[in-house]
TIVO-2410 file (N, C-alpha, C; in nm, 3 decimals):
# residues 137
REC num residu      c1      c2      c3 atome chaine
REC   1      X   0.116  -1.347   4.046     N      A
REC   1      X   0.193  -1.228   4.075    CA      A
REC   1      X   0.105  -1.108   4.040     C      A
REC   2      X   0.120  -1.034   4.137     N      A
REC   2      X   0.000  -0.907   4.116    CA      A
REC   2      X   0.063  -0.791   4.035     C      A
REC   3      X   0.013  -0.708   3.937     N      A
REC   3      X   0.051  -0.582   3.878    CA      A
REC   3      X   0.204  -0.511   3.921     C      A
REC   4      X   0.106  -0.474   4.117     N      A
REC   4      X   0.216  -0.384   4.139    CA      A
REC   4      X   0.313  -0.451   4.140     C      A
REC   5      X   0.346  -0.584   4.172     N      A
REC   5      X   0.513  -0.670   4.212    CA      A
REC   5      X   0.500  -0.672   4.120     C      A
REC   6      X   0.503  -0.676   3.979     N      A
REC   6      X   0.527  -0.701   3.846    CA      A
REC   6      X   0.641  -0.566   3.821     C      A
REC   7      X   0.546  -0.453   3.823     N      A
REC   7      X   0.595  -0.312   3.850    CA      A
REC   7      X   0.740  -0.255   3.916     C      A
REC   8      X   0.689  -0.331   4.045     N      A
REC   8      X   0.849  -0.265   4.113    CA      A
REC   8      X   0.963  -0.412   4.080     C      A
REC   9      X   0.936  -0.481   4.065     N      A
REC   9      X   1.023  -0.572   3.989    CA      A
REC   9      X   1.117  -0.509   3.865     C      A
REC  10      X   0.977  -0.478   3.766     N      A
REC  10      X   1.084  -0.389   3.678    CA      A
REC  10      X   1.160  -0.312   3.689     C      A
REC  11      X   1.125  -0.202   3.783     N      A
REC  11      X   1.187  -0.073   3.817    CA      A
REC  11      X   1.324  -0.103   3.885     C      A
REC  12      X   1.328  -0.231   3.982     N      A
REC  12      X   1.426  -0.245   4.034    CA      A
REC  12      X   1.532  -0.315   3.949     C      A
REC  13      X   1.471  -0.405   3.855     N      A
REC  13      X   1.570  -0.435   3.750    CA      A
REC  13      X   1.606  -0.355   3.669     C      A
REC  14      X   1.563  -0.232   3.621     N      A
REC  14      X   1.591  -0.131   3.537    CA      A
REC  14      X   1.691  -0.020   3.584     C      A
REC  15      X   1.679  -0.016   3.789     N      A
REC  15      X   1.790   0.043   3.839    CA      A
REC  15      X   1.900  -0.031   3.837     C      A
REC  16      X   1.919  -0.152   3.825     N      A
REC  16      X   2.065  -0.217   3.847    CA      A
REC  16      X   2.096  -0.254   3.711     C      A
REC  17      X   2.009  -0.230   3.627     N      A
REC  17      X   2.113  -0.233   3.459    CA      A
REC  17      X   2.129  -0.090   3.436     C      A
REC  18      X   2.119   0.012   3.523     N      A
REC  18      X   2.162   0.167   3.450    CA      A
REC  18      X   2.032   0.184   3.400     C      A
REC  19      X   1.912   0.155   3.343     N      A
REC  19      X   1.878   0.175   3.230    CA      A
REC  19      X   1.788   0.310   3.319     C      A
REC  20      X   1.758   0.338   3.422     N      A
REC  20      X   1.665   0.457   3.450    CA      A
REC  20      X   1.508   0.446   3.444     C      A
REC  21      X   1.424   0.531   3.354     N      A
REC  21      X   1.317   0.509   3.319    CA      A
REC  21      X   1.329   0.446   3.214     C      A
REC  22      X   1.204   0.287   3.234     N      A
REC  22      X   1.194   0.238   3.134    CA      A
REC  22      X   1.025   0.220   3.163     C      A
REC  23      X   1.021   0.265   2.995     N      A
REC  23      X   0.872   0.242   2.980    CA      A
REC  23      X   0.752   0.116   3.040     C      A
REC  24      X   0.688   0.111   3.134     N      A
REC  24      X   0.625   0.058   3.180    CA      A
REC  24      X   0.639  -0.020   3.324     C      A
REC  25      X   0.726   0.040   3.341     N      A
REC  25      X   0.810   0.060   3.497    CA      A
REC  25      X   0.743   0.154   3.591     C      A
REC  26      X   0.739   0.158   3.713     N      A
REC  26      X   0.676   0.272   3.803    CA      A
REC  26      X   0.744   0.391   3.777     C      A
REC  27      X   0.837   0.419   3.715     N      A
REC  27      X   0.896   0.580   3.697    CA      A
REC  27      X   0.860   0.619   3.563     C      A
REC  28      X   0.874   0.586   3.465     N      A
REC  28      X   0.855   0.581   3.338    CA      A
REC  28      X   0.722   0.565   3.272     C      A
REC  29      X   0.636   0.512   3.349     N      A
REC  29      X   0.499   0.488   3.326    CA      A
REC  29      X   0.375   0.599   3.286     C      A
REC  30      X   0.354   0.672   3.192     N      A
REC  30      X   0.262   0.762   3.153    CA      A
REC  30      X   0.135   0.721   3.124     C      A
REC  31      X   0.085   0.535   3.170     N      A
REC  31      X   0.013   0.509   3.145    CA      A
REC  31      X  -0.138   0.633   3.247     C      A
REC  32      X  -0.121   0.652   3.400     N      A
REC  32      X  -0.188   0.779   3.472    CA      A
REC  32      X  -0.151   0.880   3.441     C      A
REC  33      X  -0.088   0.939   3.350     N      A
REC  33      X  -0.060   1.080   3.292    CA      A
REC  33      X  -0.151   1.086   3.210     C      A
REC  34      X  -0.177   1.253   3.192     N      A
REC  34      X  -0.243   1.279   3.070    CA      A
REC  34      X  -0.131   1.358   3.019     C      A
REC  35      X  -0.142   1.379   2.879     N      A
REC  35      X  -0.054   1.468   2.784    CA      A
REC  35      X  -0.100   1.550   2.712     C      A
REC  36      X  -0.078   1.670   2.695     N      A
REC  36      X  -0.130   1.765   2.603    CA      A
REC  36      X  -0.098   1.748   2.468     C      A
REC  37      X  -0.201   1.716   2.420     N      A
REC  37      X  -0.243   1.675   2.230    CA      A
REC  37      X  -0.189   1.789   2.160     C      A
REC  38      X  -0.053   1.769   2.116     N      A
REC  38      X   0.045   1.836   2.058    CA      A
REC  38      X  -0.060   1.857   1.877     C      A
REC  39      X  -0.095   1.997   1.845     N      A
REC  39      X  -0.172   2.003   1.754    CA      A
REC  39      X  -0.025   1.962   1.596     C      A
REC  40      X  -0.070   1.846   1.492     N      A
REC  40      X   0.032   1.794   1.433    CA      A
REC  40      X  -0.089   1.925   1.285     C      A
REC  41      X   0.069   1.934   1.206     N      A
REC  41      X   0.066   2.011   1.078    CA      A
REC  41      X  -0.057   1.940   0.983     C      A
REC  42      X  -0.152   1.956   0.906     N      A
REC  42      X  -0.178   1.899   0.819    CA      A
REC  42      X  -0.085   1.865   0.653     C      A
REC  43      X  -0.051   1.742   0.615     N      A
REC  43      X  -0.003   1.696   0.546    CA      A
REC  43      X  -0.110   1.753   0.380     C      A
REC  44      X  -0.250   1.731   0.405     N      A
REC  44      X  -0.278   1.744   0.304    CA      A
REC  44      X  -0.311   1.882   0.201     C      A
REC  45      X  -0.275   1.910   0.104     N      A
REC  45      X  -0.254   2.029   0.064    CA      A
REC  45      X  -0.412   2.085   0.054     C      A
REC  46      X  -0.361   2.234   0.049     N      A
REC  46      X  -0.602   2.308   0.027    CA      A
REC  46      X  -0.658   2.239  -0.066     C      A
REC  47      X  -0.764   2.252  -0.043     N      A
REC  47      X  -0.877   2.181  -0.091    CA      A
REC  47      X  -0.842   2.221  -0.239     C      A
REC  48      X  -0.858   2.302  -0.309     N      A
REC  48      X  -0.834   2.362  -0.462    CA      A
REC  48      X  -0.704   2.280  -0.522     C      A
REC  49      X  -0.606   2.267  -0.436     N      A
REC  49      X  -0.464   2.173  -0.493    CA      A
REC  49      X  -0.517   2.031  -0.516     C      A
REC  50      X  -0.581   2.003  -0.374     N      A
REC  50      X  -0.644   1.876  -0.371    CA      A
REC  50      X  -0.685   1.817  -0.484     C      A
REC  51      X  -0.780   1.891  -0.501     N      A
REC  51      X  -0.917   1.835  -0.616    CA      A
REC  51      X  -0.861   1.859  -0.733     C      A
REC  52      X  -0.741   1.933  -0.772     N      A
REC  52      X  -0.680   1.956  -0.907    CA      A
REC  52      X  -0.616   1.788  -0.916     C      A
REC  53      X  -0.550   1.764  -0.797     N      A
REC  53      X  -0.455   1.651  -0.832    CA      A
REC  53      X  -0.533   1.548  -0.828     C      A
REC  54      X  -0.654   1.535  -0.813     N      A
REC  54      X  -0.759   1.393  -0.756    CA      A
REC  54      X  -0.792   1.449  -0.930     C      A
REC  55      X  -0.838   1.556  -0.988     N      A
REC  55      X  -0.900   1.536  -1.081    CA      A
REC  55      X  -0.772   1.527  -1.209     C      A
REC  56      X  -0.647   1.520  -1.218     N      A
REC  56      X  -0.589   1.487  -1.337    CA      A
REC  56      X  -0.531   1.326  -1.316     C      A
REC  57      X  -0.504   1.296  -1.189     N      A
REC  57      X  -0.451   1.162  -1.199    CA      A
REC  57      X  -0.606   1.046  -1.215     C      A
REC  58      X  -0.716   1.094  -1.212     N      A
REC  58      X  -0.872   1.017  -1.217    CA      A
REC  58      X  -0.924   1.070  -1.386     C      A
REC  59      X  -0.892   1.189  -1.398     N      A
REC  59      X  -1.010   1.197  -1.525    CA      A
REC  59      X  -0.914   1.267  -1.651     C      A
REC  60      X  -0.796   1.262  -1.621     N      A
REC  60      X  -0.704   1.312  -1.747    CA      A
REC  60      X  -0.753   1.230  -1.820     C      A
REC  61      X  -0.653   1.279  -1.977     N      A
REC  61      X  -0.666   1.180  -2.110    CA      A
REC  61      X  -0.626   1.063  -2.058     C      A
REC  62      X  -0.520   1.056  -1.974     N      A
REC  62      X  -0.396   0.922  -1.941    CA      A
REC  62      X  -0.481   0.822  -1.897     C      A
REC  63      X  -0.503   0.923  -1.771     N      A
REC  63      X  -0.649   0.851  -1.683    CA      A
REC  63      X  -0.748   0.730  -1.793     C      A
REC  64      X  -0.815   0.859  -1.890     N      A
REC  64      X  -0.942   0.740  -1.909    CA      A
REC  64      X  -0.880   0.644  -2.003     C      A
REC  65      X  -0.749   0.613  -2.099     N      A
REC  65      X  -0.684   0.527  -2.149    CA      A
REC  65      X  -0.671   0.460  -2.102     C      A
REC  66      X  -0.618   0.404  -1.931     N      A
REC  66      X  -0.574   0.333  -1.864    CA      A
REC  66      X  -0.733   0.291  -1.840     C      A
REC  67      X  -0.788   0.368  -1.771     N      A
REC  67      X  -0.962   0.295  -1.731    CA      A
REC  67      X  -0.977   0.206  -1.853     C      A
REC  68      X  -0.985   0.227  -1.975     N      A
REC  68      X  -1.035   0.185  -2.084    CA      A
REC  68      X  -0.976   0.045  -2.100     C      A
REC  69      X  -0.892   0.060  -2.111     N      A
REC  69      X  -0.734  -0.013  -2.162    CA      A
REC  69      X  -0.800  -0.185  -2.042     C      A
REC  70      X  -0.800  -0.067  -1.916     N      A
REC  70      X  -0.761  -0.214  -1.800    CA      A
REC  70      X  -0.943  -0.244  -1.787     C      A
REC  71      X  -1.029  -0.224  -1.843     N      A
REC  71      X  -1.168  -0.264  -1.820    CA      A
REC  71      X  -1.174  -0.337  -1.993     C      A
REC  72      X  -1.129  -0.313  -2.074     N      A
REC  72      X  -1.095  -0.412  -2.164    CA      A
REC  72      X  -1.028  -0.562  -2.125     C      A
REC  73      X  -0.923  -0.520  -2.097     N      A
REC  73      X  -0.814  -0.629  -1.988    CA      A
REC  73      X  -0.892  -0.752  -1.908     C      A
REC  74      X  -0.942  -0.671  -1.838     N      A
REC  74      X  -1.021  -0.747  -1.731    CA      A
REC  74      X  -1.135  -0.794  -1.797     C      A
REC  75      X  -1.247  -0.773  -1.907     N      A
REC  75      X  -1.329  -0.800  -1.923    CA      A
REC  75      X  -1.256  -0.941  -1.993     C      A
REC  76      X  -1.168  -0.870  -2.076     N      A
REC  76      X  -1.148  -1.039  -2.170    CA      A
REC  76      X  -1.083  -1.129  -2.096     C      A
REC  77      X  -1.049  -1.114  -1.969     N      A
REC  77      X  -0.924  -1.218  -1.885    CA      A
REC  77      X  -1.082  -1.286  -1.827     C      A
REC  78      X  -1.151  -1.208  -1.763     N      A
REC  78      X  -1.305  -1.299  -1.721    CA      A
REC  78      X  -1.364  -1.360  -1.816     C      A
REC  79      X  -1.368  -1.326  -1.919     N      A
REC  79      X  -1.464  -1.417  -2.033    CA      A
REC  79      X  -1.387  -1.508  -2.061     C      A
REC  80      X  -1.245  -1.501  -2.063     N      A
REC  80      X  -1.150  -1.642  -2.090    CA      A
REC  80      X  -1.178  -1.708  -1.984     C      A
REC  81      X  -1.146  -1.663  -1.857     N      A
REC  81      X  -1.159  -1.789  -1.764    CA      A
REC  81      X  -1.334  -1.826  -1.752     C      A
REC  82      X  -1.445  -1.767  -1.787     N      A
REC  82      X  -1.549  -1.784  -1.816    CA      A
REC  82      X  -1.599  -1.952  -1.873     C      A
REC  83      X  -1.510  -1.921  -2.003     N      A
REC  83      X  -1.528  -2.017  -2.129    CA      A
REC  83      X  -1.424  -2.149  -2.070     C      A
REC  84      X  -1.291  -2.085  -2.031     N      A
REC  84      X  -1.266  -2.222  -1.976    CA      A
REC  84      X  -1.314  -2.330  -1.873     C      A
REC  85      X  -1.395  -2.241  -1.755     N      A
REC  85      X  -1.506  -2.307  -1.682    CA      A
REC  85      X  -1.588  -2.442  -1.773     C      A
REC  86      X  -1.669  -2.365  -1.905     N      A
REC  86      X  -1.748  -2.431  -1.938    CA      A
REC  86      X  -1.629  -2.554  -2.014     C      A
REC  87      X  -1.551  -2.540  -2.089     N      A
REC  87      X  -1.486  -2.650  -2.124    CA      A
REC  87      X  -1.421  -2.740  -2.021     C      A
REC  88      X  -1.403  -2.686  -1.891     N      A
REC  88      X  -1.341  -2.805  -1.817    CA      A
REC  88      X  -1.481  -2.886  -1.773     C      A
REC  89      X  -1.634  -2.809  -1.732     N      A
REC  89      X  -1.715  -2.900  -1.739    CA      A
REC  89      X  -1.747  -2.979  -1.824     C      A
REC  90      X  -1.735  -3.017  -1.920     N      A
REC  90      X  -1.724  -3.049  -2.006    CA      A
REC  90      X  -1.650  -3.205  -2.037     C      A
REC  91      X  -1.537  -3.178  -1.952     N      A
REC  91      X  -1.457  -3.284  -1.967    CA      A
REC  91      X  -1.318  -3.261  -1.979     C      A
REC  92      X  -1.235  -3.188  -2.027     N      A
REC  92      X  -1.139  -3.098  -2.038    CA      A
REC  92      X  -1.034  -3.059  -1.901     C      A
REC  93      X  -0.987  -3.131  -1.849     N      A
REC  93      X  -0.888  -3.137  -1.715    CA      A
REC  93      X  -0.792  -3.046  -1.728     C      A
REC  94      X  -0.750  -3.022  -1.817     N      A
REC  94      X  -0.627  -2.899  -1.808    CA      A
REC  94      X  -0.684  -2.786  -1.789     C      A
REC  95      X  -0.877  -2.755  -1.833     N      A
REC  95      X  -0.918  -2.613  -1.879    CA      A
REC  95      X  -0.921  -2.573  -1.706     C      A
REC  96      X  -0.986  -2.711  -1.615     N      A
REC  96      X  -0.965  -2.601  -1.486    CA      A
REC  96      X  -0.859  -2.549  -1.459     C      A
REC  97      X  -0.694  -2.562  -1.500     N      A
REC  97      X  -0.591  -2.467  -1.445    CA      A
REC  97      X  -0.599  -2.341  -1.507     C      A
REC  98      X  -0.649  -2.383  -1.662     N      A
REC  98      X  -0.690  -2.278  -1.699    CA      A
REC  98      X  -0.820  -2.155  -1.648     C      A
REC  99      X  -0.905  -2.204  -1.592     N      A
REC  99      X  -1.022  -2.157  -1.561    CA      A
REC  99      X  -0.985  -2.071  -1.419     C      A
REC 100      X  -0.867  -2.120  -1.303     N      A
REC 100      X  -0.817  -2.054  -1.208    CA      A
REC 100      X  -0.687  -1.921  -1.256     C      A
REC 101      X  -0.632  -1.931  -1.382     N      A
REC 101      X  -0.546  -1.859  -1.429    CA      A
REC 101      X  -0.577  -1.740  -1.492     C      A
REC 102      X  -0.713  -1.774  -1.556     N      A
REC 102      X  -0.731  -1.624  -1.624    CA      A
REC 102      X  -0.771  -1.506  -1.549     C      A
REC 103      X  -0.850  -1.547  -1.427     N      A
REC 103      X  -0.895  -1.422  -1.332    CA      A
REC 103      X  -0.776  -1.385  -1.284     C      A
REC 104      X  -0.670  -1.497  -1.248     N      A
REC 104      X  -0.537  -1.478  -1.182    CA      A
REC 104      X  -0.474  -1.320  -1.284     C      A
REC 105      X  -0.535  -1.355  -1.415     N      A
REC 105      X  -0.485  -1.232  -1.466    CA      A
REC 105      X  -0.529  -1.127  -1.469     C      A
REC 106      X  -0.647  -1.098  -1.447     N      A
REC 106      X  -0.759  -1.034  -1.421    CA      A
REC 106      X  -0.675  -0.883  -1.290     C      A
REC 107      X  -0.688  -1.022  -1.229     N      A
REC 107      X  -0.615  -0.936  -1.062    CA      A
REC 107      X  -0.467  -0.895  -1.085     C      A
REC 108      X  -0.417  -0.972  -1.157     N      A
REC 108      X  -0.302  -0.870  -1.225    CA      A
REC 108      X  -0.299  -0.763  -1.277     C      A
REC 109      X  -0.425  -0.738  -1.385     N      A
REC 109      X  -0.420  -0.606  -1.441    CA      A
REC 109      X  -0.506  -0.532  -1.348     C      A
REC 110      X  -0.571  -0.575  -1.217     N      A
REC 110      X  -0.613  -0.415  -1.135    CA      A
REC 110      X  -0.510  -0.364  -1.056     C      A
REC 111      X  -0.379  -0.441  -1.044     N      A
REC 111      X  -0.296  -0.393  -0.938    CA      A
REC 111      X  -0.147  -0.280  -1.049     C      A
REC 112      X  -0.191  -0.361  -1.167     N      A
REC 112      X  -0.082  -0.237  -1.246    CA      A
REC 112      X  -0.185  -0.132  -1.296     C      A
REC 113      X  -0.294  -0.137  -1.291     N      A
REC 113      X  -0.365  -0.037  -1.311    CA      A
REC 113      X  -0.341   0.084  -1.194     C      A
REC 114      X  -0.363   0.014  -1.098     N      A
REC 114      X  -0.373   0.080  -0.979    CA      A
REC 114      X  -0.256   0.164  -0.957     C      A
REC 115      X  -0.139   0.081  -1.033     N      A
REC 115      X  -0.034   0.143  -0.995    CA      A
REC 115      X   0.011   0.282  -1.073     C      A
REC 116      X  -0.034   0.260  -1.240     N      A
REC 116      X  -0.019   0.333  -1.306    CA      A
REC 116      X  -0.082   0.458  -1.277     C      A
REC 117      X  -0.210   0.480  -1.236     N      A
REC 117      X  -0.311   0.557  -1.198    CA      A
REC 117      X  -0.233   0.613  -1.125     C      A
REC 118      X  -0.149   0.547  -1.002     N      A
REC 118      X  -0.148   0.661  -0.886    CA      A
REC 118      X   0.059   0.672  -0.876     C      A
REC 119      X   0.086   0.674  -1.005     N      A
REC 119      X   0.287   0.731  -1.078    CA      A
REC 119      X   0.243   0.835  -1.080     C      A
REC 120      X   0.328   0.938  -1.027     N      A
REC 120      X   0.345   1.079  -1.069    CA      A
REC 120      X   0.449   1.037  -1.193     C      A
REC 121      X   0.420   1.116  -1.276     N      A
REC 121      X   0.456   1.114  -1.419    CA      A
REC 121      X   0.601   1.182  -1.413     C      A
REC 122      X   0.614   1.288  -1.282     N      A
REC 122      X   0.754   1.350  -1.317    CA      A
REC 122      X   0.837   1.317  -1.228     C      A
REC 123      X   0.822   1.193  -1.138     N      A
REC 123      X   0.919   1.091  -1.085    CA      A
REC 123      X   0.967   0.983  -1.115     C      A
REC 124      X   0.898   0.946  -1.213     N      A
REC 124      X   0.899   0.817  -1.320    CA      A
REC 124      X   1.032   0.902  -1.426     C      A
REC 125      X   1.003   1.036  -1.497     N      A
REC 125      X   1.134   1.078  -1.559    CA      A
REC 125      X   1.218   1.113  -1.488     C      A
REC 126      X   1.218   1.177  -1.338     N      A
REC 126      X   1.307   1.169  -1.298    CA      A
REC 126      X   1.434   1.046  -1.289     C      A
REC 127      X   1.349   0.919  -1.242     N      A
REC 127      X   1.410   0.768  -1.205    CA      A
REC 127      X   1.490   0.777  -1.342     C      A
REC 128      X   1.420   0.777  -1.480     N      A
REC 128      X   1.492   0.726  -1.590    CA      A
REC 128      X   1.560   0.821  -1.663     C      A
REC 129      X   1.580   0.882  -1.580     N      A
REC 129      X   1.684   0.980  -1.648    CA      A
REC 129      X   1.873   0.938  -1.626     C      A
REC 130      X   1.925   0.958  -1.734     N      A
REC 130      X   2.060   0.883  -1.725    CA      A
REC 130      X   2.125   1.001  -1.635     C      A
REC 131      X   2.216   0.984  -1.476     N      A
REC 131      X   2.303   1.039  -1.445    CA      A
REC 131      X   2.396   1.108  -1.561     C      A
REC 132      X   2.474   1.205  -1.489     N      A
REC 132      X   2.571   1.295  -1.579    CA      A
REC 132      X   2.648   1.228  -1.603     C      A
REC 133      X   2.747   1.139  -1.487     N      A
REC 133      X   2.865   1.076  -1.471    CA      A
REC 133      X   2.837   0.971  -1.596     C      A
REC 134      X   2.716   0.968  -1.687     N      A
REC 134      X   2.705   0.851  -1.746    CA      A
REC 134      X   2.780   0.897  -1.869     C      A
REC 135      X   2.775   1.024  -1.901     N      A
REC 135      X   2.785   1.111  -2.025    CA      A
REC 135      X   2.924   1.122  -2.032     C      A
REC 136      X   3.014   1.111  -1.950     N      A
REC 136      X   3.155   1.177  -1.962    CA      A
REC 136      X   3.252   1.100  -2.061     C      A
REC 137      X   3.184   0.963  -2.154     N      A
REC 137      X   3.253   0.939  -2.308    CA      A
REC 137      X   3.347   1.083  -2.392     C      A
***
């Protein structure tokens, strides 16, 4: 079956359900149209807002605690599963579940890192803040 009978097939099924133009039908079809590139708003704020907010959620105090904190984390979750490597060579059959588990934790602490890093701090109090209706004791 060629394109165009594909085409007016649709169109004619699209006139006898009501439906009118339907996208990819001979009436509806903008695939030979061109469209004028509707200019869209920029989302991201000036450069000066920018680089304020790239530089407190990356290099605040909070910031390098968490760097610290989760490159601690990760170093000792690799040296555990490290050492359990060498004990399951060894002989040690349980250490390989162990030896697949500790990086498992590893990759745990880059994804709450990740997450922590990128909480706005005053939506997090917003969330835990108790409603009013809670207060009316």
């Amino acid at each position: 079956m060629s394109r165009n009978s594909v085409r007016s097939s649709n169109a004619t099924l699209s006139r006898k359900c009501g439906q009118g133009n339907v996208p990819g039908t001979e009436e509806g079809s903008r695939s030979n149209q061109t469209e004028a590139q509707v200019p869209r708003p920029s989302t991201r704020p000036p450069d000066g807002v920018y680089a304020r907010v790239v530089r407190k959620r990356w290099f605040s105090r909070r910031a390098f605690l968490l760097h610290f904190e989760f490159f601690m984390l990760a170093a000792a979750c690799l040296t555990a599963g490290w050492w359990q490597v060498t004990r399951a060579l060894t002989g040690n059959g349980l250490s390989w579940v162990y030896s697949a588990e500790w990086p498992g934790f590893a990759v745990l602490a880059i994804l709450a890192w990740w997450h922590l890093i990128h909480e706005d701090p005053e939506a997090y109090r917003a969330r835990k803040q108790r409603p009013a209706e809670w207060d009316d004791d």
